[in-house]
C-alpha positions in Angstrom: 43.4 -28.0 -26.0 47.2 -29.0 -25.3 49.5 -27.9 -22.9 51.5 -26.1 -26.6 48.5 -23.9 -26.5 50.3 -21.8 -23.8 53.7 -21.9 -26.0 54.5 -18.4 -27.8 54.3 -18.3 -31.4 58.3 -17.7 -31.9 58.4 -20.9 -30.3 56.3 -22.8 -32.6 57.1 -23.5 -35.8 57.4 -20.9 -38.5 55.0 -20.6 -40.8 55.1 -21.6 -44.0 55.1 -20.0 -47.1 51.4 -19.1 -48.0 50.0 -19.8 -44.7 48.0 -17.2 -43.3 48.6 -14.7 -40.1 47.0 -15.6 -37.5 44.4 -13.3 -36.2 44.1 -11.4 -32.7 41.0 -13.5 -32.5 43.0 -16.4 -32.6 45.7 -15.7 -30.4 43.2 -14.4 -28.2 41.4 -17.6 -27.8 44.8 -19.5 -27.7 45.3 -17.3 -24.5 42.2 -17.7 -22.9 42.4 -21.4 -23.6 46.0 -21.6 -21.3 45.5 -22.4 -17.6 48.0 -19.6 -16.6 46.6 -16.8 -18.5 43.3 -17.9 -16.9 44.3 -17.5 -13.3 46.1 -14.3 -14.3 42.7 -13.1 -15.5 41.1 -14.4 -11.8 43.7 -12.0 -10.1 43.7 -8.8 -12.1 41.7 -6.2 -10.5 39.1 -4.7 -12.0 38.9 -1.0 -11.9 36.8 1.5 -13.7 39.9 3.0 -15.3 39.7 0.7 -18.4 42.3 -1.6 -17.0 40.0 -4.6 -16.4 42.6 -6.4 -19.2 46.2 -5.0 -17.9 47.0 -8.1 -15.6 46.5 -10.5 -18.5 48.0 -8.2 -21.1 50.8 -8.1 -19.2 51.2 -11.9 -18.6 50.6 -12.0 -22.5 53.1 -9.4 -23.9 56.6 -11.3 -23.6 55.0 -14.1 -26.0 54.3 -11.9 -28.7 57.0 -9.5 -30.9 54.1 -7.9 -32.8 52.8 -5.3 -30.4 49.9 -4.2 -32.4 48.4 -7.7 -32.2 49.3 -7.5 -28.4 47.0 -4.3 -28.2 44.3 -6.0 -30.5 44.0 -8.8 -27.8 44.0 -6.4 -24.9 41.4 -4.5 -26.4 39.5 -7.4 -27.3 39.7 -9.5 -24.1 38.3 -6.1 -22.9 35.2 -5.9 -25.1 34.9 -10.0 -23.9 34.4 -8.6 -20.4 32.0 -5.7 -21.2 29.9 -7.9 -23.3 29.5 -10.0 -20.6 31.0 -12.8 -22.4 34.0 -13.2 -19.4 32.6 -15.9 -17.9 33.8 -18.1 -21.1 37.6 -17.4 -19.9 37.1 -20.1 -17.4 36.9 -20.3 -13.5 38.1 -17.7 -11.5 37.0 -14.7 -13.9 34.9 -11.8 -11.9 32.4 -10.1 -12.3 32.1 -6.3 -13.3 33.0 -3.8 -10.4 30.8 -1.0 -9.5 31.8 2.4 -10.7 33.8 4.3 -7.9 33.8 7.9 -7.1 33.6 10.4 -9.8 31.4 8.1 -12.1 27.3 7.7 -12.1 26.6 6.7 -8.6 24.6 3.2 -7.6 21.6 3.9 -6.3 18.7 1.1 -5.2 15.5 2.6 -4.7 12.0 0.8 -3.3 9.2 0.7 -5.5 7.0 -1.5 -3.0 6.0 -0.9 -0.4 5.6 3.0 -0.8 6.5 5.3 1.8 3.4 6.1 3.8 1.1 3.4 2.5 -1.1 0.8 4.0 -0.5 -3.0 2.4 -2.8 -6.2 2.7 1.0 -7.8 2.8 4.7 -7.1 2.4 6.0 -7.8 -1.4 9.2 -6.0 -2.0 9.8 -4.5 -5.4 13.1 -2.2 -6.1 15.2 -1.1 -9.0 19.1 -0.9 -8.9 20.8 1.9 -10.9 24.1 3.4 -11.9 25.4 -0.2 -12.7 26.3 -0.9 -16.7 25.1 -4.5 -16.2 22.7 -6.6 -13.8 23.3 -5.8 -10.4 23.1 -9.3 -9.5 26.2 -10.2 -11.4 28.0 -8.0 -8.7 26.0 -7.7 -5.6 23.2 -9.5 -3.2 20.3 -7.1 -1.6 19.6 -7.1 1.9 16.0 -6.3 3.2 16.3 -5.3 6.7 12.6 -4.6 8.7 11.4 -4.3 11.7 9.4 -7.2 12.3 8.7 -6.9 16.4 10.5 -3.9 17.8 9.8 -0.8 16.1 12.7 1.1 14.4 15.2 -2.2 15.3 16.0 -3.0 11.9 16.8 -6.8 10.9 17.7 -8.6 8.1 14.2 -10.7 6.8 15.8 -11.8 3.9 18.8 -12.0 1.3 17.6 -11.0 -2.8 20.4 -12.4 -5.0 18.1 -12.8 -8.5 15.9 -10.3 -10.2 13.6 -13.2 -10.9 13.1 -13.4 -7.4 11.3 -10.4 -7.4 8.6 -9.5 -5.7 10.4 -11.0 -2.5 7.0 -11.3 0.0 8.4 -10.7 3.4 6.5 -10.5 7.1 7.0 -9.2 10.4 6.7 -11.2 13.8 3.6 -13.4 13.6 4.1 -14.9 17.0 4.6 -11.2 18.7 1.6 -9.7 16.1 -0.8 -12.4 14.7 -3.8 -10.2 13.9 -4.0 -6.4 13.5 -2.4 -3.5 11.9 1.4 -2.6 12.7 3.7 0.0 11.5 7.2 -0.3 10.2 10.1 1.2 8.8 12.2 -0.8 5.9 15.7 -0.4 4.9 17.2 -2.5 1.7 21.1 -2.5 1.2 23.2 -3.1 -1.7 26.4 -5.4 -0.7 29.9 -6.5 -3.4 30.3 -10.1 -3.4 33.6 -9.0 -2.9 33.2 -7.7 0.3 29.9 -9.2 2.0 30.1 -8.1 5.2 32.1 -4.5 4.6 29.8 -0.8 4.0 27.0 -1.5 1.5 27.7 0.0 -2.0 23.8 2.2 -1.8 21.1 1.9 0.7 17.7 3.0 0.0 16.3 6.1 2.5 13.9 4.3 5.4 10.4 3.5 4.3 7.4 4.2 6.3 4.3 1.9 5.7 1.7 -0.1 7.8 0.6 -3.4 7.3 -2.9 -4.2 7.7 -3.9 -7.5 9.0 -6.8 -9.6 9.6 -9.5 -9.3 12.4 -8.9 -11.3 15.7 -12.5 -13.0 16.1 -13.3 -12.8 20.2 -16.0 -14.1 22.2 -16.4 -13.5 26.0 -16.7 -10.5 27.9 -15.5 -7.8 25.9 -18.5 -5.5 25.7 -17.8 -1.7 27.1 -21.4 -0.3 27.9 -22.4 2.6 29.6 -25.5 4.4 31.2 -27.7 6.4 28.6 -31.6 6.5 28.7 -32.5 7.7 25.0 -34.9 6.6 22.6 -37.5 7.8 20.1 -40.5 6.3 18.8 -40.8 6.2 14.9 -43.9 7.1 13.4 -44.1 4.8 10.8 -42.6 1.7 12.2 -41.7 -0.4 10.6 -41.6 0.9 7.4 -42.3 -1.8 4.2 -41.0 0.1 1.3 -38.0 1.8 2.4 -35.9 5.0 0.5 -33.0 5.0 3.1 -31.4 2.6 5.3 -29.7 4.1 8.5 -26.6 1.6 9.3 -25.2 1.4 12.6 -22.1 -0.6 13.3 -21.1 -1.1 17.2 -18.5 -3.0 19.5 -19.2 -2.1 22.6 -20.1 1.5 24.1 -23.9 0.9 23.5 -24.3 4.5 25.1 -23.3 5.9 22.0 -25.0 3.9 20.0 -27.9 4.9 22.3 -27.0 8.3 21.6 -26.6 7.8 17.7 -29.9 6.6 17.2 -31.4 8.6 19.3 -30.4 12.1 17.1 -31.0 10.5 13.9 -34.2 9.5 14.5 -35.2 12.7 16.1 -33.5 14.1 13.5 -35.9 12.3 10.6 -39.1 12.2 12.4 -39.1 16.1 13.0 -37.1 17.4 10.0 -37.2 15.0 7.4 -40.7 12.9 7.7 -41.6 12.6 4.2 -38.3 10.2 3.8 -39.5 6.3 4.4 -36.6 5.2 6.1 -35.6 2.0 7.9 -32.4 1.1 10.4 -30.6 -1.5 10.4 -28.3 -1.9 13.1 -24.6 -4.9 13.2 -23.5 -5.3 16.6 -20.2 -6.9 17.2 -20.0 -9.2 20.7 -21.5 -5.8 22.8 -23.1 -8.9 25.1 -26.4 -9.2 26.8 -27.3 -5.2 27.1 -27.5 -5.4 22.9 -31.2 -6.6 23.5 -32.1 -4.0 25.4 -31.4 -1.4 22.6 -33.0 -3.5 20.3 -36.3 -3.8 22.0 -35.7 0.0 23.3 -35.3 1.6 19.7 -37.3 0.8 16.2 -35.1 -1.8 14.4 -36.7 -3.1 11.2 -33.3 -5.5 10.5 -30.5 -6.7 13.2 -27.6 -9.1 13.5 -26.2 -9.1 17.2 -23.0 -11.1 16.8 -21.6 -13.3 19.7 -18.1 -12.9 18.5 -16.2 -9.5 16.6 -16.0 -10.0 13.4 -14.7 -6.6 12.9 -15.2 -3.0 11.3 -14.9 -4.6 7.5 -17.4 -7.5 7.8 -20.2 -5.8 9.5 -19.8 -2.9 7.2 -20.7 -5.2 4.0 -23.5 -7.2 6.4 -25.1 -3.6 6.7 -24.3 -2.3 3.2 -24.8 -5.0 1.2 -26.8 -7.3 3.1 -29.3 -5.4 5.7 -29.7 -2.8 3.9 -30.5 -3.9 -0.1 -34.1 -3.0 0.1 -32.6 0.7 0.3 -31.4 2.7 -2.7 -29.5 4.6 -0.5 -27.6 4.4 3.3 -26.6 6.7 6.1 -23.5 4.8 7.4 -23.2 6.2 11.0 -20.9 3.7 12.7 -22.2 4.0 16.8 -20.5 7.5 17.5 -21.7 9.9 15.4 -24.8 12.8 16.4 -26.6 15.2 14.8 -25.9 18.6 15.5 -28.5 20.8 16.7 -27.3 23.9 15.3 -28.1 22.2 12.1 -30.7 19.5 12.7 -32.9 21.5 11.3 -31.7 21.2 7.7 -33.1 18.5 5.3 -29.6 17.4 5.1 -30.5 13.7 3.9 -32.8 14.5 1.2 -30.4 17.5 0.1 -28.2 14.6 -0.3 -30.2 12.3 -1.7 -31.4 15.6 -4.6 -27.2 15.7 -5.2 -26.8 12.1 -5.9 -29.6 12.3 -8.4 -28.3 15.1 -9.9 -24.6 14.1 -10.6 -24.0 11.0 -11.6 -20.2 10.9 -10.5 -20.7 11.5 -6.9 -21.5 8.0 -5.2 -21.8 9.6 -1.7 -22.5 12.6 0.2 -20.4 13.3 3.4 -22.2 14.9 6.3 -19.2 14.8 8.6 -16.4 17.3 9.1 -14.0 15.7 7.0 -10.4 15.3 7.7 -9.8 13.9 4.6 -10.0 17.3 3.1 -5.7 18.3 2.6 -5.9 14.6 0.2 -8.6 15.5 -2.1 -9.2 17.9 -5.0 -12.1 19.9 -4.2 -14.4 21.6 -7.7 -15.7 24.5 -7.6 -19.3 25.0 -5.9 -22.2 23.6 -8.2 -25.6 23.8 -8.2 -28.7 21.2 -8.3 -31.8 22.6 -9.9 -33.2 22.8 -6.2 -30.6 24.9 -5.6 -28.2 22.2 -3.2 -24.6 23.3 -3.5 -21.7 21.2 -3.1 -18.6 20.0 -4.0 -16.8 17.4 -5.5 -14.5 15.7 -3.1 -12.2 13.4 -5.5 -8.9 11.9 -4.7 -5.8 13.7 -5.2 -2.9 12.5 -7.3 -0.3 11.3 -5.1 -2.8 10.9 -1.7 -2.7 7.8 0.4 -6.4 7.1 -0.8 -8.5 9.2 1.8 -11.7 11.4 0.2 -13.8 9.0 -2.3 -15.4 7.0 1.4 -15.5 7.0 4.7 -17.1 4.4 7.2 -18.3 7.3 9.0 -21.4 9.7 8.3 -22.5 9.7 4.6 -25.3 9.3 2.2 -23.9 6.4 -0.3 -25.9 5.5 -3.5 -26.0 1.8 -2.4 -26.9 0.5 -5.4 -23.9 2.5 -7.5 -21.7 0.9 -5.1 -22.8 -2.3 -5.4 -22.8 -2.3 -9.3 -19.7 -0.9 -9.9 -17.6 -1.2 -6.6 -18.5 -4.4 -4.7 -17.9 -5.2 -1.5 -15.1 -4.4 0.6 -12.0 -6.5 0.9 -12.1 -8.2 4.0 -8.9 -9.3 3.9 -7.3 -6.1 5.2 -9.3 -6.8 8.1 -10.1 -3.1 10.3 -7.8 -1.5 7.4 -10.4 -2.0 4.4 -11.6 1.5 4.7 -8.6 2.9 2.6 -8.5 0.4 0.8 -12.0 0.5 -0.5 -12.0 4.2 -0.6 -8.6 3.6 -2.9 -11.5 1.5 -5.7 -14.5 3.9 -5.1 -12.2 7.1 -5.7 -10.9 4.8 -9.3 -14.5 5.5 -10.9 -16.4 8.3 -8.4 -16.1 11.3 -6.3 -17.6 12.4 -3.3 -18.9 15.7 -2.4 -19.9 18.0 0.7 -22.9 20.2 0.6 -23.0 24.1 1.8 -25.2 23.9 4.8 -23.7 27.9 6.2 -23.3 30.6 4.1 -19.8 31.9 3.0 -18.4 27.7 4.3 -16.1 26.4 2.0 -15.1 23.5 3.8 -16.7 20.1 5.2 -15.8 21.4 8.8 -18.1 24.5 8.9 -21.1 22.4 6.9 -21.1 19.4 8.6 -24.6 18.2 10.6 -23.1 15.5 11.9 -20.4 15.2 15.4 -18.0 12.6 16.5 -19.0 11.7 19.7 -16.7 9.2 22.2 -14.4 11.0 24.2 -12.1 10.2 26.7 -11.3 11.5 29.7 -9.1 14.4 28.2 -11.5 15.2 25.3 -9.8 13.1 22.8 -11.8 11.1 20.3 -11.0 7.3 20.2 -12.3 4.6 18.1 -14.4 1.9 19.6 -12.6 -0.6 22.0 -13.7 -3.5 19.3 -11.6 -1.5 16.6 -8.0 -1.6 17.9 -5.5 -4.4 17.9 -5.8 -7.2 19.7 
């Protein structure tokens, strides 16, 4: 358009007789068109009074005698900038402010990862509100994380689309290659207007952990100790197998030793009418692994020469070692039977449950510490008169309740079927994970083994065993971060 565009109607020429008034549609796009009014518009400020328009309606007014077509374009090149059509008036226009106090407040809120989770990997999801348009018309998002230090925050990375979204973001893979790490998350909402000043919201710091795969080791990293135990099995080895016992060890072959040991005293004098077999994944333990294996009945082994971690020997044992069972004792390498209740026919009460209930896909047989992060049933009743409960995940839990790596009777072939193998991916870390997809379609339960017990810590026949110096439990050496 010409440089007359900017010239006021009283100094154009008049119009003639019939012509018709111009409307403030008109004259508003006359304006808009006039390199003057335009970087008037760039410098008005933008308030949430409703005087987004005054810097330009005042530019505009001395042009125009008729000031009710002067309010019509003010209140029009107003609708123009809530519409979002403002970006039309030409370089330099702004975008909308965000509403100051008194007005909704701006919020930004994380919707992944949750607080108090465990993730495979770090993919950033969150919502902006309080804003009447896109917040990315206005603003640029900050994720700040800990990627080394714990608690020392750090900008990772800089969201300025919502088709960006999920933003996948990591923490120090030089300082942490392999492993599970912990870390808090903080994401900030910034103005373009002033990039570096206060942020306009900042979420509330997120706790989560990020799982990681296994570090595979050879060398000497077997921890073994003294411990003379072993049992001979009757009917060793056994062709046509009901149960499979699964042990899983790194290291610390005297609990193993133990392990065995009470669960095959355990079956041979309180449960002999059960064919069982044991199967036994042993993760880089080093030379003193053949010793057990000659020592103790074994109908199926894998002795590893590297650690391929908690995840992969559990699906070798489960899903591999063990398919001529129907059903599995997983008993990891610390856990013994207690002889205050060895005398129970705990596995084939088990075994009678799983028959009976065809939502329950394990038994536990371990004092459970799952038990404030699942919703426990009432007592029922097989018609051999087991009790137990139901032990299904809880809306809102991390996961815990539906498995555990530790001592249970599984229904392997349920799992199998309808659950698979676990993930692993998440390296050490698939236990909650796969508990997350067996708890989607089954429950656990607990069985009353005392009178008057209510809980899995009274009726379990099972102990951890493995502790240090100052009677703490700890996990196997072969478990922990490299």
């Amino acid at each position: 358009m010409s440089r007359g565009s900017c010239q006021s109607r009283k100094d154009k020429a008049p119009l003639a007789e019939g012509d018709i008034q111009p409307s403030a549609e008109i004259l508003a796009a006359e304006l808009l068109m006039c390199p003057r009014v335009r970087a008037g518009i760039g410098k008005s400020s933008f308030s949430s009074s409703g005087d987004m328009a005054s810097t330009a309606t005042t530019r505009a007014a001395p042009r125009f005698r008729d000031t009710h077509i002067v309010g019509q374009l003010a209140h029009l090149v107003l609708l123009m900038v809530v519409v979002g059509a403002w970006e039309s008036a030409g370089e330099g226009a702004q975008a909308p402010s965000v509403p100051e106090a008194g007005e909704e407040r701006v919020t930004i809120e994380i919707v992944s990862p949750q607080e108090m989770t465990t993730v495979l990997a770090i993919d950033v999801v969150f919502e902006v509100k309080g804003l009447a348009g896109s917040w990315e018309d206005c603003c640029f998002v900050d994720i700040l994380l800990d990627r080394e230090i714990f608690g020392v925050l750090q900008t990772v990375h800089t969201v300025n689309l919502v088709e960006e979204l999920p933003v996948r973001v990591d923490r120090d893979r030089v300082a942490f290659p392999h492993g599970a790490t912990v870390h808090q998350m903080v994401l900030r909402l910034h103005s373009f207007n002033e990039p570096d000043g206060l942020p306009i919201a900042q979420t509330p710091v997120v706790l989560f952990r990020l799982a990681g795969e296994r570090y595979v080791f050879g060398g000497d990293e077997a921890h073994t100790e003294s411990f003379e135990g072993q049992m001979v099995r009757a009917g060793f080895p056994v062709a046509y197998p009901t149960v499979c016992a699964a042990f899983l060890s790194c290291g610390r072959l005297a609990l193993l030793r133990r392990g065995m040991t009470s669960l095959v005293r355990h079956m041979e004098e309180h449960e002999p009418d059960i064919p069982y077999e044991v199967a036994w994944v042993d993760n880089n333990s080093g030379p003193d692994a053949i010793a057990v294996y000659l020592d103790f009945g074994i109908e199926r082994v894998s002795l590893n020469r590297a650690n391929y971690g908690v995840t992969h020997g559990m699906n070798t044992l489960l899903f591999d070692l063990c398919r001529r069972s129907r059903y599995v004792i997983t008993m990891e390498e610390d856990w013994e039977w207690v002889a205050e209740t060895s005398s129970k026919p705990a596995v084939a009460m088990a075994i009678e449950v799983l028959q009976h209930d065809r939502g329950v896909i394990g038994v536990v047989l371990r004092s459970e510490g799952s038990d404030p992060y699942v919703d426990l049933s009432e007592w029922r009743q097989t018609p051999g008169k087991v009790e137990y409960r139901l032990r299904c995940i809880a809306k809102g839990s991390p996961g815990y309740g539906a498995w555990t790596n530790g001592a249970a009777v599984w229904d392997r072939d349920i799992l199998e079927r309808d659950v698979g193998r676990q993930a692993e991916a998440w390296g050490d870390d698939g236990e909650l994970e796969y508990s997350k997809r067996v708890g989607k379609k089954y429950c656990a339960a607990h069985m009353r083994i005392k009178a008057d017990c209510e809980g899995s810590d009274c009726n379990a026949v099972v102990r951890h065993i493995g502790e240090d110096r100052n009677g703490q439990l700890v996990r196997s050496p072969g478990w922990t971060r490299v």
